[in-house]
ROSELO-404460 format. One record per atom (N, C-alpha, C): x, y, z; residue in one letter. Coordinates in steps of 0.1 Angstrom, whole numbers, padded with zeros to 4 digits, always signed. Each point is the difference from the previous one (the first is absolute). Layout:
BEGIN
XYZA
...
***
This chain:
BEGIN
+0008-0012+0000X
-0008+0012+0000X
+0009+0012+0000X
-0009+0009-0004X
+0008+0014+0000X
-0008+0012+0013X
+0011+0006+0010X
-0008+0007+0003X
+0005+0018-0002X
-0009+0009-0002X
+0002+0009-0002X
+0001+0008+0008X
+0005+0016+0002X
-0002+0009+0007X
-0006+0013+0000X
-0003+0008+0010X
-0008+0011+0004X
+0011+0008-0010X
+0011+0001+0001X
+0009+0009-0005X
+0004+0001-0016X
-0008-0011-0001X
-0002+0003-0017X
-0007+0011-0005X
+0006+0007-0011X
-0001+0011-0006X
-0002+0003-0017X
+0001-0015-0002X
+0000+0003-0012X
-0004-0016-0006X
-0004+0000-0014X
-0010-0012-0005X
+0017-0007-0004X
-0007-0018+0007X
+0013-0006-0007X
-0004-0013-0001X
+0010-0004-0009X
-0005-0016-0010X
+0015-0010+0008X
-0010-0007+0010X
+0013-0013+0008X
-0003-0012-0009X
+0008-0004-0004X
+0002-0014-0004X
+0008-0012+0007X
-0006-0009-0002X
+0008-0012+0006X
+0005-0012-0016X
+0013+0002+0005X
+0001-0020-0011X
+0011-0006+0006X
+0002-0010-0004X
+0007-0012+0004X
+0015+0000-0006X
+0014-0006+0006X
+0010+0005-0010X
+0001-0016-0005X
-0010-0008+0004X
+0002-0014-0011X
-0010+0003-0001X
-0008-0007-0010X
-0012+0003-0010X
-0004-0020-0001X
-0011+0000+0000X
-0003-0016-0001X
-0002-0008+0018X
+0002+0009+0009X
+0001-0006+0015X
-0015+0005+0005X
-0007+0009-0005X
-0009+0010+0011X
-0007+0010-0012X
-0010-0003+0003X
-0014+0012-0009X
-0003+0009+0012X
+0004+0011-0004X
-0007+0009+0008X
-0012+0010-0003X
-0013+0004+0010X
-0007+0008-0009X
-0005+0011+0011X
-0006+0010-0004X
+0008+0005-0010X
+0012+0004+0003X
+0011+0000-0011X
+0010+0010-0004X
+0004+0014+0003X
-0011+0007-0003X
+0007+0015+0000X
-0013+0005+0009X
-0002+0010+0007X
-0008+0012+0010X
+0000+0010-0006X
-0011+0005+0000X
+0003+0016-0001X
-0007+0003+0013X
+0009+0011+0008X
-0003+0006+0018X
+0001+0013-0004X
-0013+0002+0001X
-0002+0019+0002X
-0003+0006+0009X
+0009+0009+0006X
+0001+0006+0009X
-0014+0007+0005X
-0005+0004+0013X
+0012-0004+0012X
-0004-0013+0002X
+0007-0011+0003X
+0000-0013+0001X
+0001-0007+0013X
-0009-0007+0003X
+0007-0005+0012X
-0007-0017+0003X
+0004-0009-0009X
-0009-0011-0002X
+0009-0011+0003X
-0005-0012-0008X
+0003-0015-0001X
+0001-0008-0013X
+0008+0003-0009X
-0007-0003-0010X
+0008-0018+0000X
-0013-0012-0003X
+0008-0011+0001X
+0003-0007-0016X
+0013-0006+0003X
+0006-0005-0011X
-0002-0016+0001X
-0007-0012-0008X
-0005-0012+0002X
+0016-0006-0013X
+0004-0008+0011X
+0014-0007-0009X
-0004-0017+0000X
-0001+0000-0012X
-0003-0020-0003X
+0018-0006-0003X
-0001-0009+0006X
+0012-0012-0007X
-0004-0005-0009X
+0009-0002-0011X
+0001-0001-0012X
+0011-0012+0000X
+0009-0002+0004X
+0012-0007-0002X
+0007-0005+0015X
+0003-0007+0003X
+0011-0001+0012X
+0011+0013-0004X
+0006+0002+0005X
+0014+0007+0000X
-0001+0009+0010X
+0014+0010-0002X
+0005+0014+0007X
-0005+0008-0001X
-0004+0010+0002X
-0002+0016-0010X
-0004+0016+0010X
+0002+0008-0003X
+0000+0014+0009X
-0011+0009-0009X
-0008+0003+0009X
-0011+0011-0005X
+0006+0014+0003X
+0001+0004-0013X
+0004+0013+0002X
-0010+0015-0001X
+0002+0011+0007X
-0011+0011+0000X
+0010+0008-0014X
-0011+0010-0004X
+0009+0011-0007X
-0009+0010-0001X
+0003+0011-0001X
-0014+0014-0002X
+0007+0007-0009X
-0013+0005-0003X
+0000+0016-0009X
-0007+0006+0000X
+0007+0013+0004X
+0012+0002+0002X
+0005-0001+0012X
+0014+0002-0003X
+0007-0008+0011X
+0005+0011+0011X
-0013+0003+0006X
-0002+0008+0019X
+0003-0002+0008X
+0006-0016-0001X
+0011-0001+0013X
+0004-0017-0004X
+0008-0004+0009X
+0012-0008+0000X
-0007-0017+0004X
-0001-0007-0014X
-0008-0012+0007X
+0013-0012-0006X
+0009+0003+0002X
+0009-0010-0001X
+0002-0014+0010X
-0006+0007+0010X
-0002-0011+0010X
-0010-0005+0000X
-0010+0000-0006X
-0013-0001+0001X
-0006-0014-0015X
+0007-0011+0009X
-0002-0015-0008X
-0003-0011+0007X
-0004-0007-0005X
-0004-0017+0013X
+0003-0011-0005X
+0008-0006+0006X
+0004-0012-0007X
-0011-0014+0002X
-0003-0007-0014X
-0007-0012+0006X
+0005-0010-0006X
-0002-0009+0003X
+0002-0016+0001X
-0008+0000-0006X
-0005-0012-0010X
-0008-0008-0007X
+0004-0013-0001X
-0010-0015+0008X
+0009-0011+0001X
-0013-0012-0007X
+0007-0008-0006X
-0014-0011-0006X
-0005-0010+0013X
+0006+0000+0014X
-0007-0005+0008X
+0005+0004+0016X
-0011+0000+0006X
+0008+0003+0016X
+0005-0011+0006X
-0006-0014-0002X
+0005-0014+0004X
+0019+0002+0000X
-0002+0003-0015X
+0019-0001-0002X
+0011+0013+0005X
-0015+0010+0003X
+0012+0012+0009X
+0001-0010+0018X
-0010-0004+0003X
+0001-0008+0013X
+0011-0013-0001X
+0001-0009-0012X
+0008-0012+0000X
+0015+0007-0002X
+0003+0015-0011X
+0012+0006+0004X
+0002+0004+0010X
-0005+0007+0009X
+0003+0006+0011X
+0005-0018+0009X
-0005-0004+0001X
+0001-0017+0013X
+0013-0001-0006X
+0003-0002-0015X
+0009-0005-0006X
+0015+0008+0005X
-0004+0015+0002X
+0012+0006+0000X
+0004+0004+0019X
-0007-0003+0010X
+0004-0005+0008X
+0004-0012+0007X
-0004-0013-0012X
+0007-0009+0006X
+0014+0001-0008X
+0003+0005-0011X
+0017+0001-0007X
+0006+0009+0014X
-0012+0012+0005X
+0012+0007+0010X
+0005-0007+0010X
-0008-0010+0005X
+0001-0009+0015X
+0010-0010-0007X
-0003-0003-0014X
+0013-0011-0003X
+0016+0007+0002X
-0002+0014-0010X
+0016+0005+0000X
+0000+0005+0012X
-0006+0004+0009X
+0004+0006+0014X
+0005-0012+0011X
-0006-0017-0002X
+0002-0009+0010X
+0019-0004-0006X
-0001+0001-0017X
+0013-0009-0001X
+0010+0004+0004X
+0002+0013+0005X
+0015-0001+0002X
+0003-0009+0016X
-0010-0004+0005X
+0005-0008+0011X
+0000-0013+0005X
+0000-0008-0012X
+0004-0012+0000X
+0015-0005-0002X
+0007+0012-0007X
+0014+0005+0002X
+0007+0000+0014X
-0009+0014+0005X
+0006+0003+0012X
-0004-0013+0009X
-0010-0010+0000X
+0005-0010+0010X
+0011-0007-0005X
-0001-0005-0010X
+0011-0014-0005X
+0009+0007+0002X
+0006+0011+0001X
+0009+0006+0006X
+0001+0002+0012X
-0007-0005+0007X
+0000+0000+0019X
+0001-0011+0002X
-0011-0007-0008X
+0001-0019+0004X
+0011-0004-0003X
+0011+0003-0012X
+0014-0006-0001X
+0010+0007+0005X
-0003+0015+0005X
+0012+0007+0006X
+0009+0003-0010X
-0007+0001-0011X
+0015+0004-0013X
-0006+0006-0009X
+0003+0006-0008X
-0006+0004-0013X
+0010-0005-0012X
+0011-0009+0004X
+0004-0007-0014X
-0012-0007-0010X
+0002+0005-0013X
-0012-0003-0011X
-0004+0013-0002X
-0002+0010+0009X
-0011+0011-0007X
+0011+0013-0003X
-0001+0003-0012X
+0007+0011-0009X
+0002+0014+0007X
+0014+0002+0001X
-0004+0014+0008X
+0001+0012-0013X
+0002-0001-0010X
-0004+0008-0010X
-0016+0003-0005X
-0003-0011+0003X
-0016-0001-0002X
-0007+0008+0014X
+0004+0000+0010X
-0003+0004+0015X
+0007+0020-0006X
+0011+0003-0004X
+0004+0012+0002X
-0009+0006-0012X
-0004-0007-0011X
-0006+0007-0014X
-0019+0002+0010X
+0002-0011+0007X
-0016+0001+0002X
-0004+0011+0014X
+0008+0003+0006X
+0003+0009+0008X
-0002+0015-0010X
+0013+0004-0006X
-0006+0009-0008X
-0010+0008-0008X
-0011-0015-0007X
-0007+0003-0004X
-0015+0001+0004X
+0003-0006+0012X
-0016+0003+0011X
+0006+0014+0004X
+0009+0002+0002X
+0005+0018+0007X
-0008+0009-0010X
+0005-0004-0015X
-0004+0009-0012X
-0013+0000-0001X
-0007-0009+0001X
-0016-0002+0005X
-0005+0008+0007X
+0004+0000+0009X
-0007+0006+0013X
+0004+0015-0001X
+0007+0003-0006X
+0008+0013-0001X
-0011+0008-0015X
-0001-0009-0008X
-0011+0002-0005X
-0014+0005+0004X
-0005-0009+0006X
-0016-0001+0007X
+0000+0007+0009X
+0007+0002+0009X
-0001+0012+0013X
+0000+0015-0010X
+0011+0002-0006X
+0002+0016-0007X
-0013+0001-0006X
-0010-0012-0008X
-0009+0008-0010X
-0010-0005+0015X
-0002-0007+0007X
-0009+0000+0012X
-0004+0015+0010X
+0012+0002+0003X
+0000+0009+0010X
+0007+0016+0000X
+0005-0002-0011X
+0005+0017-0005X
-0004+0009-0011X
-0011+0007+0005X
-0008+0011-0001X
+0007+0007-0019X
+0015+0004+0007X
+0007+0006-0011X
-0003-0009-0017X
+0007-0011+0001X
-0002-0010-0008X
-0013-0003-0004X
-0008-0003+0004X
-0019-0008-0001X
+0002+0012-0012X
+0002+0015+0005X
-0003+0016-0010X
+0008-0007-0009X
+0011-0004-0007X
+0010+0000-0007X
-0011-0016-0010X
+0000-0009+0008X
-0011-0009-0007X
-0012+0003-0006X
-0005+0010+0006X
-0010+0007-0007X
-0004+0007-0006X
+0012+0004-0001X
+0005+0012-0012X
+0002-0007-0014X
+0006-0008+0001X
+0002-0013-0013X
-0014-0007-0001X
-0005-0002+0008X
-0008-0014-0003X
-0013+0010+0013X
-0011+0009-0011X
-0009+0011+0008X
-0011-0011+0004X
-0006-0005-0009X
-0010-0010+0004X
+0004-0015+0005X
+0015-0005+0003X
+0002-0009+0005X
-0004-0004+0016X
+0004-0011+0002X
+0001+0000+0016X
+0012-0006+0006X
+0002+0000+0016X
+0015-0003+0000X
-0003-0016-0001X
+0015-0007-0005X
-0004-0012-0002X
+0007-0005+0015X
+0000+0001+0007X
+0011-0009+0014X
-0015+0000+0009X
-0005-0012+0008X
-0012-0001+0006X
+0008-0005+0014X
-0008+0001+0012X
+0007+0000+0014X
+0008-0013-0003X
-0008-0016-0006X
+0008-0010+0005X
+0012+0002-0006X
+0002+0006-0013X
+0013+0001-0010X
+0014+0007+0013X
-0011+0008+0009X
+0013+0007+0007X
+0005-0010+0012X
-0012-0012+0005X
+0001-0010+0012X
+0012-0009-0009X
-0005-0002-0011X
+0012-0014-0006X
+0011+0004-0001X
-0001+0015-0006X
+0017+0005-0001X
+0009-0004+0013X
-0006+0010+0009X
+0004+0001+0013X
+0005-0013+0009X
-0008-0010-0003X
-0002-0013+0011X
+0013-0005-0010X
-0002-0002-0012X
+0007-0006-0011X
+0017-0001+0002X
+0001+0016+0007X
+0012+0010+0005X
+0008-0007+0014X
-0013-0006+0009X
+0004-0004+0012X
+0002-0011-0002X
-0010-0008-0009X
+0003-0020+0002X
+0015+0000-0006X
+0004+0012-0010X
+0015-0004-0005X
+0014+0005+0006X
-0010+0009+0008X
+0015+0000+0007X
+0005-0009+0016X
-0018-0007+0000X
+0003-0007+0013X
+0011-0016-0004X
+0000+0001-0013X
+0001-0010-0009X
+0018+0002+0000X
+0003+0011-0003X
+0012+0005-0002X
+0006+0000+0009X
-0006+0002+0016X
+0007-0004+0008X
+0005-0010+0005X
-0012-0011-0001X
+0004-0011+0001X
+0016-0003-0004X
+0002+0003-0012X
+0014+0002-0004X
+0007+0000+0007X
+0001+0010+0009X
+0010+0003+0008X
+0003-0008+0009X
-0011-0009+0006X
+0005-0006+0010X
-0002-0017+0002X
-0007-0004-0013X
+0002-0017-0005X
+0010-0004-0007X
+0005-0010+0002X
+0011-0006-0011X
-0006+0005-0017X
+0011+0004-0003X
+0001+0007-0015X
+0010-0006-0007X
+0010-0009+0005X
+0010-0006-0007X
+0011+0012-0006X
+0002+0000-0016X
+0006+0012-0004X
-0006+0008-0008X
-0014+0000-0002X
-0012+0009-0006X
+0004+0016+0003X
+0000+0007-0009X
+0001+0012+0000X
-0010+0004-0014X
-0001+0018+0001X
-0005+0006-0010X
+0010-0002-0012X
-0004-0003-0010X
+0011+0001-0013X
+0009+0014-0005X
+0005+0001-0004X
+0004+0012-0011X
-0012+0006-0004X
+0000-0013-0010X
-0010+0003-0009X
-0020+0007+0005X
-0001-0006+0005X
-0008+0005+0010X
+0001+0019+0006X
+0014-0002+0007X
+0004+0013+0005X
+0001+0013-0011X
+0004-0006-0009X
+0001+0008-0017X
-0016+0007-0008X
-0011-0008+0005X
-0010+0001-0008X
-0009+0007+0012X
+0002+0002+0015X
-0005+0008+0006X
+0007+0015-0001X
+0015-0003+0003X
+0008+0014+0001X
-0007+0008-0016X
-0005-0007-0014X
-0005+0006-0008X
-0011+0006+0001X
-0007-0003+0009X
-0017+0001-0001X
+0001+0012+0013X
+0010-0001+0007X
+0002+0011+0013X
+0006+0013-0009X
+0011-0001-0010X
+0003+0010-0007X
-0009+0013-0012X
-0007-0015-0003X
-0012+0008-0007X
-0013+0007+0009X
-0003-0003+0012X
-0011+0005+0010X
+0003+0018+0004X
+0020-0007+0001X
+0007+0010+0008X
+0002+0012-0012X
-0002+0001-0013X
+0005+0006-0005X
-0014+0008-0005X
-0010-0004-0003X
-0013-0001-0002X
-0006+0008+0012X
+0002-0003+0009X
-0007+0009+0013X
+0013+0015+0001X
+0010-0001-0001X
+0006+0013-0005X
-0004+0009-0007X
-0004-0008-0011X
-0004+0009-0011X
-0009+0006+0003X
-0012-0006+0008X
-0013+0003+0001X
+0001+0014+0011X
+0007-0005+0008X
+0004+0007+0009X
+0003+0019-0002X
+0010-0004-0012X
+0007+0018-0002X
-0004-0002-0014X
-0007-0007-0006X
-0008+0010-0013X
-0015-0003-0001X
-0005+0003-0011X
-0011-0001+0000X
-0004-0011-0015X
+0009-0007-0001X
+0001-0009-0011X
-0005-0013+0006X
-0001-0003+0011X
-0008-0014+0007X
-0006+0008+0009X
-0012-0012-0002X
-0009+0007+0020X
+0001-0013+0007X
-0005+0002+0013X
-0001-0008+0009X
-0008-0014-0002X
-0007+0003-0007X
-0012-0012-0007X
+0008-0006-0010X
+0007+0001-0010X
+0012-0004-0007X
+0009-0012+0007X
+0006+0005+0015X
+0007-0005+0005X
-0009-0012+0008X
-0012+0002+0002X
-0009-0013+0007X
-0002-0011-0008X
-0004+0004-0020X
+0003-0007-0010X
+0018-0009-0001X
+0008+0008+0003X
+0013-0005-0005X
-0001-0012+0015X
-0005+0000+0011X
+0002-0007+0006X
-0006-0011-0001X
-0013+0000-0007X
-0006-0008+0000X
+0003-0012-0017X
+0010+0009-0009X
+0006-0008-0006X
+0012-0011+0006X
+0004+0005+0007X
+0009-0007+0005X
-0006-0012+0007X
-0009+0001+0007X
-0007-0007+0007X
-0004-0011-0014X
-0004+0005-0010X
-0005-0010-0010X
+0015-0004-0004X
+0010+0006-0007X
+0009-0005-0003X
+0008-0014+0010X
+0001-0001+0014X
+0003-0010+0011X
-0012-0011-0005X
-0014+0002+0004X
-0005-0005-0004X
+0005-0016-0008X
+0002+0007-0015X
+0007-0005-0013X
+0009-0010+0006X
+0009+0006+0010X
+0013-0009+0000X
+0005-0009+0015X
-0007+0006+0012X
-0001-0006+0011X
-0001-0015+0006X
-0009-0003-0013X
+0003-0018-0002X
+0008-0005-0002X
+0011+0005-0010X
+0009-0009-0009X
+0012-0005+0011X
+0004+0014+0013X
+0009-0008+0008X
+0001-0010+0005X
-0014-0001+0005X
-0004-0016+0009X
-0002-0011-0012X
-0003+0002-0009X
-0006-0012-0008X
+0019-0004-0005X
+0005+0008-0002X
+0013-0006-0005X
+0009-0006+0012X
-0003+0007+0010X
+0008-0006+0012X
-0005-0015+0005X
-0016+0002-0006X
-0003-0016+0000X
+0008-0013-0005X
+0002+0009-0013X
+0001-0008-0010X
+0019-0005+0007X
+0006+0006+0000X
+0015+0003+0002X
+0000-0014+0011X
-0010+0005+0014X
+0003-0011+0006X
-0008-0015-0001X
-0010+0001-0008X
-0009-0012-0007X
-0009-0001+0014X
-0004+0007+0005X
-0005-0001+0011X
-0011+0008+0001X
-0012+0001+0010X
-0010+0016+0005X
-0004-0001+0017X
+0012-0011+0003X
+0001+0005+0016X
+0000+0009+0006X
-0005+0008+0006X
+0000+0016+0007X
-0007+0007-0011X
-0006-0003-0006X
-0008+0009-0005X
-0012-0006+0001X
-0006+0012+0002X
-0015-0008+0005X
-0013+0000-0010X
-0003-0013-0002X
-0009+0000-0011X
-0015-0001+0006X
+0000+0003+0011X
-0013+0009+0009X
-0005+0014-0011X
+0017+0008+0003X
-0005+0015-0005X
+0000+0001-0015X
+0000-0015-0008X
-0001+0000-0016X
-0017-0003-0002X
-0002-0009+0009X
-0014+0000-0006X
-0010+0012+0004X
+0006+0005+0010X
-0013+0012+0004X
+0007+0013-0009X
+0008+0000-0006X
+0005+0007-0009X
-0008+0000-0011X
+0005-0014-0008X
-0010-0007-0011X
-0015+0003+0006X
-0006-0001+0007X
-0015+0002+0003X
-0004+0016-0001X
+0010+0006+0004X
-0003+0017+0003X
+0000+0002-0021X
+0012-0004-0003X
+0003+0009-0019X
-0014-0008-0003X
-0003-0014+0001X
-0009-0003-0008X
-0015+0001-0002X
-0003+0008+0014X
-0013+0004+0004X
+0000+0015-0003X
+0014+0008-0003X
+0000+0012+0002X
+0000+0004-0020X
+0000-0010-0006X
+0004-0001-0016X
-0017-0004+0001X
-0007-0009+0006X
-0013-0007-0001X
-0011+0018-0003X
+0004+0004+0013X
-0010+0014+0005X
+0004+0009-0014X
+0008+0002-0005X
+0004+0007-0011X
-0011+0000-0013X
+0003-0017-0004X
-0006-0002-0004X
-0015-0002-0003X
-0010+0002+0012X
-0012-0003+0005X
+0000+0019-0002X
+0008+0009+0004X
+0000+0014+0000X
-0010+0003-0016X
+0013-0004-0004X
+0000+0003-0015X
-0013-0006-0007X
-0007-0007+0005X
-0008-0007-0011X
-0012+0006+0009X
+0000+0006+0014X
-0012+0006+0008X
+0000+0015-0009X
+0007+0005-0003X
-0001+0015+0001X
+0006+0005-0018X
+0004-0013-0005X
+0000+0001-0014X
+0011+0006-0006X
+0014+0001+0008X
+0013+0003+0002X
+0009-0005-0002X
+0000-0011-0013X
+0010-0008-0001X
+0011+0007-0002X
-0001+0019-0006X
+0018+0007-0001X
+0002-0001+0011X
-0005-0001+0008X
+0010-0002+0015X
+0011-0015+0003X
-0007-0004-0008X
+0017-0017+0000X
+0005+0003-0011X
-0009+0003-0013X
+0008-0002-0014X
+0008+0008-0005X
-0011+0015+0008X
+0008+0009-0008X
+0014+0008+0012X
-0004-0001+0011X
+0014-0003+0010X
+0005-0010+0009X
+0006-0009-0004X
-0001-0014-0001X
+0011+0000+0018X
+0008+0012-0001X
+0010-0001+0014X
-0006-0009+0015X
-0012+0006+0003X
-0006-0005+0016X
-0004-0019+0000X
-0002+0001-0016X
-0007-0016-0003X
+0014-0004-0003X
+0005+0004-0010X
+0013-0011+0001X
+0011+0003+0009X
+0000+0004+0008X
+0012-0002+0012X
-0009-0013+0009X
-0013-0001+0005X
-0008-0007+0006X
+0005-0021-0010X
-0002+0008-0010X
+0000-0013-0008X
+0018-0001+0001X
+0007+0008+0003X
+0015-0003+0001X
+0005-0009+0012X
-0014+0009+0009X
+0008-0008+0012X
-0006-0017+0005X
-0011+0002-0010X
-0006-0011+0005X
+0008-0012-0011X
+0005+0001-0008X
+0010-0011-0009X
+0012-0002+0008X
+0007+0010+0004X
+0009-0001+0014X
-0010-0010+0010X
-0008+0001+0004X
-0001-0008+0013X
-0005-0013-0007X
-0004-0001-0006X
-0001-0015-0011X
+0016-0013+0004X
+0006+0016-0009X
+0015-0006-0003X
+0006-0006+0013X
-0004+0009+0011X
+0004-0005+0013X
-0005-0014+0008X
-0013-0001-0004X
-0005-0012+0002X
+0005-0009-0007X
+0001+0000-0013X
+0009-0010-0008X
+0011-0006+0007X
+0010+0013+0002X
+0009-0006+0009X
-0001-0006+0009X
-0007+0003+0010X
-0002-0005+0015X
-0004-0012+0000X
-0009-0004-0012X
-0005-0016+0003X
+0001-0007-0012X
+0004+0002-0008X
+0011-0007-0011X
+0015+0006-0002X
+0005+0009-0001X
+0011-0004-0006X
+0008-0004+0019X
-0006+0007+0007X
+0014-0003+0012X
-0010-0007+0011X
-0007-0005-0006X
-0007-0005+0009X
+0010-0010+0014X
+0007-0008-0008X
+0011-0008+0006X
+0009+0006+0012X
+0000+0015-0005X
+0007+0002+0018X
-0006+0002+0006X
-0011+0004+0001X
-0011+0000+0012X
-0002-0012+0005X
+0002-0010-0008X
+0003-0015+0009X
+0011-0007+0005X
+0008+0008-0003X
+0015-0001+0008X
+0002+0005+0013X
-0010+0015-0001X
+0004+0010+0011X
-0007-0009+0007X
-0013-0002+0001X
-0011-0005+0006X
+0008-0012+0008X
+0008-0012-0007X
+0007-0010+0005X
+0014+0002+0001X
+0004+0008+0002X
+0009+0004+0010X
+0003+0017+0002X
-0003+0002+0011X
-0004+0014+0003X
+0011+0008+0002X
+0014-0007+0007X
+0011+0004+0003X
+0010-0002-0013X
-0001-0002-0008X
+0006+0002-0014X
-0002+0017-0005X
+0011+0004-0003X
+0004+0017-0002X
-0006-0002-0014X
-0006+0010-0005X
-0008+0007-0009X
+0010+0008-0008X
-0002-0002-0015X
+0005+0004-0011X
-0005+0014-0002X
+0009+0014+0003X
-0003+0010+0000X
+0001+0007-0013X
+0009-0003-0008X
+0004+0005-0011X
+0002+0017+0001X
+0003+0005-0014X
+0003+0013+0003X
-0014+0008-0006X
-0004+0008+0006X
-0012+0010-0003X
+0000+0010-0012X
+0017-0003-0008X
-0005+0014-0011X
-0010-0003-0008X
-0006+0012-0003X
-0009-0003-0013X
+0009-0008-0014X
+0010+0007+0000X
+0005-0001-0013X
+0013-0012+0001X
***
């Protein structure tokens, strides 16, 4: 609806349309409000389509400032499957939020963390930091949300409370994780080079990037919440490869816990599932096809944890029945570089 005011002064023609076309009939279209005004005039909007779309105001002439003045709606082909996504996307959070502590016990119950990658631990450390460093700045800083909304007027922020609970917790299960390190048998496990090389890069570009941003006006601060959150996707990409090769090195997946593989596997594959049910509710398939990043990292990591289970119970299945039959037999540590 449109409402008018007393302080109108002069005859004017409001229109409303849609900036997708095929989502929403609206009727009528255009007003004419002749002053002095002071009414209700209502606007009846039908669904036409599932999808996205923003109703926009415009007048003539243009007596004041309706740039803000739009509503975003939803259009979905059923509520069943906005209810079966929503179930869907809190049980992936309860999966990725439980797994990291099937880890942290097998690392209590054996008192060692020989088996589990400390490259994989220092990449994965970083990239929940970059996360959360992410989701707090567009969450909670005022300056920025302006700087988001300045780019993107009719968007909304995309970071939602649990995004900030997973980051955060995500933050603590790994560094309780990390600690562990310090004080269970570790054999000769260290961070790699290689490892130390591909963070000191990703610290160099943040650090040089937030400079910039800093003393010019050639990056903003929302820039720099983006750059982190590439990095976060870029670890993503490669945070597997340490552990799975260290597997391989020692033909083994002792100390790694294939607890936090399956609730891993359950969180990508429920969280690729909801995508999908998204897309076919609201009629948004460019959201996988046409930016394929959020769906195929999900489908990345879930081939990673495949590959892990492969391991665990075919190819090395055999040392787990060695350890199991004899417990005091020292454990093949091999060396952790990626490369």
């Amino acid at each position: 609806m449109i409402v008018s005011s007393t302080d109108l002064t002069q005859r004017v023609n409001a229109s409303v349309q849609t900036r997708h076309s095929g989502i929403l009939e609206l009727n009528p279209k255009s007003i004419i409000i002749n002053p002095p005004a002071n009414d209700i005039y209502p606007i009846e909007v039908t669904s036409i389509e599932a999808g996205y779309t923003t109703i926009l105001l415009s007048i003539d002439p243009a007596i004041a400032d309706v740039y803000d003045a739009f509503i975003r709606v939803t259009s979905l082909h059923s509520i069943e499957l906005y209810h079966f996504s929503e179930v869907i996307g809190w049980i992936y959070f309860v999966a990725w939020s439980v797994s990291f502590y099937p880890q942290i016990y097998e690392n209590w119950k054996r008192k060692s963390v020989v088996g589990l990658n400390f490259d994989f631990l220092a990449l994965n450390i970083i990239g929940f930091t970059m996360y959360s460093i992410f989701n707090c700045g567009l969450f909670w800083i005022p300056s920025i949300q302006d700087e988001y909304f300045e780019k993107n007027p009719t968007g909304m922020i995309p970071v939602l409370t649990q995004d900030i609970f997973f980051g955060l917790h995500a933050m603590f299960a790994t560094v309780v994780t990390i600690t562990q390190c310090f004080f269970y048998e570790r054999a000769n496990q260290r961070v790699s080079w290689t490892a130390r090389g591909i963070i000191l890069v990703f610290a160099l570009f943040l650090l040089i990037s937030t400079i910039v941003a800093a003393a010019t006006d050639k990056l903003t601060w929302l820039d720099i919440l983006y750059f982190c959150s590439y990095v976060k996707l870029a670890i993503t990409l490669i945070k597997y490869i340490p552990q799975a090769y260290m597997n391989y090195k020692r033909k083994s997946t002792v100390g790694w816990s294939i607890g936090n593989i399956f609730l891993d596997f359950t969180g990508g594959a429920l969280s690729m599932m909801q995508m999908m049910v998204n897309a076919h509710n609201y009629n948004d398939w460019q959201s996988i096809f046409g930016d394929p990043t959020k769906f195929g990292l999900g489908l990345f990591s879930v081939v990673f944890d495949i590959f892990f289970i492969f391991q665990h119970y075919v190819l090395y299945r055999q040392s787990r029945k060695d350890v199991a039959a004899d417990p005091e037999k020292p454990e093949k540590t091999g060396k952790d570089e990626i490369l």
